[in-house]
N, C-alpha and C positions, 0 to 999 in steps of 0.2 A: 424538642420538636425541631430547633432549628438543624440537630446533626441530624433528622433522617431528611429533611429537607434538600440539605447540604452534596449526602449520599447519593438523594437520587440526580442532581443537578450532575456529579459527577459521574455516573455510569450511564446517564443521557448524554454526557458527551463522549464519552469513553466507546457507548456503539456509532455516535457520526463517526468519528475517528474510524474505528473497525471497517464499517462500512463503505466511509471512502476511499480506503487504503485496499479492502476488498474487491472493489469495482475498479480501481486502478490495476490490482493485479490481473484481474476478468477480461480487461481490456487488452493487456498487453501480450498474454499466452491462450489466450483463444481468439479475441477478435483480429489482433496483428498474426499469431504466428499460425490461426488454422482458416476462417472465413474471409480474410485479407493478404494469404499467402501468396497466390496469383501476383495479385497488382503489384506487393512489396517485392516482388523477382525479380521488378523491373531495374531495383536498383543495386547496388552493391554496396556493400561494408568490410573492408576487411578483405576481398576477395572473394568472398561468399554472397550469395542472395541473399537479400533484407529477409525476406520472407524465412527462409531460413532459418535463418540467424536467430531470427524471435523465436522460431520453436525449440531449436537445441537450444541455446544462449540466453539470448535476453530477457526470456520469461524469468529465469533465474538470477539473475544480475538483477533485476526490477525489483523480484520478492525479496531479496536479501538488503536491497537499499530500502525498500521499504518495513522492513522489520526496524532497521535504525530509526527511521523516521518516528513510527511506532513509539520506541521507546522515546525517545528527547521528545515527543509531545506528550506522553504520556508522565515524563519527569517535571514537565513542568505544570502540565494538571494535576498533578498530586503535590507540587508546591502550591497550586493555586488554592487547592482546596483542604491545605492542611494535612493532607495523609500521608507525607514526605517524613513525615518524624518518627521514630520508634516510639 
């Protein structure tokens, strides 16, 4: 009883995880690089506009930091909960 207990405690946290890591991408390639592209032109990065920049660039940079993230939280919830082992 206690392993399916255990199971769901972990894939309850494994969707916050998804979730917030989802909503951070959400944010960063639609709300920064498409409905806040305007205001972000005002500044520059690199020599390009912000706004820009989040639509080719930084959506991509963001998903790909956050894939890392992903996993090292995810490595250490599967230590936490025991699933780390063969």
């Amino acid at each position: 009883m206690k392993s399916v207990s255990n199971a769901k405690k972990y894939w309850k946290m494994n969707l916050r995880y998804v979730t917030v890591l989802l909503s951070i991408w959400f944010l960063v390639s639609y709300v920064f690089g498409i409905l806040l592209k305007e205001e972000l032109d005002a500044f520059h990065l690199g020599g390009f506009k912000l706004g820009f920049w989040f639509a080719q660039q930084g959506s991509i940079y963001v998903f790909v930091v956050l894939i890392f993230i992903y996993v090292r939280l995810m490595n250490s919830l599967d230590k936490k909960f025991g699933f780390d082992k063969n």
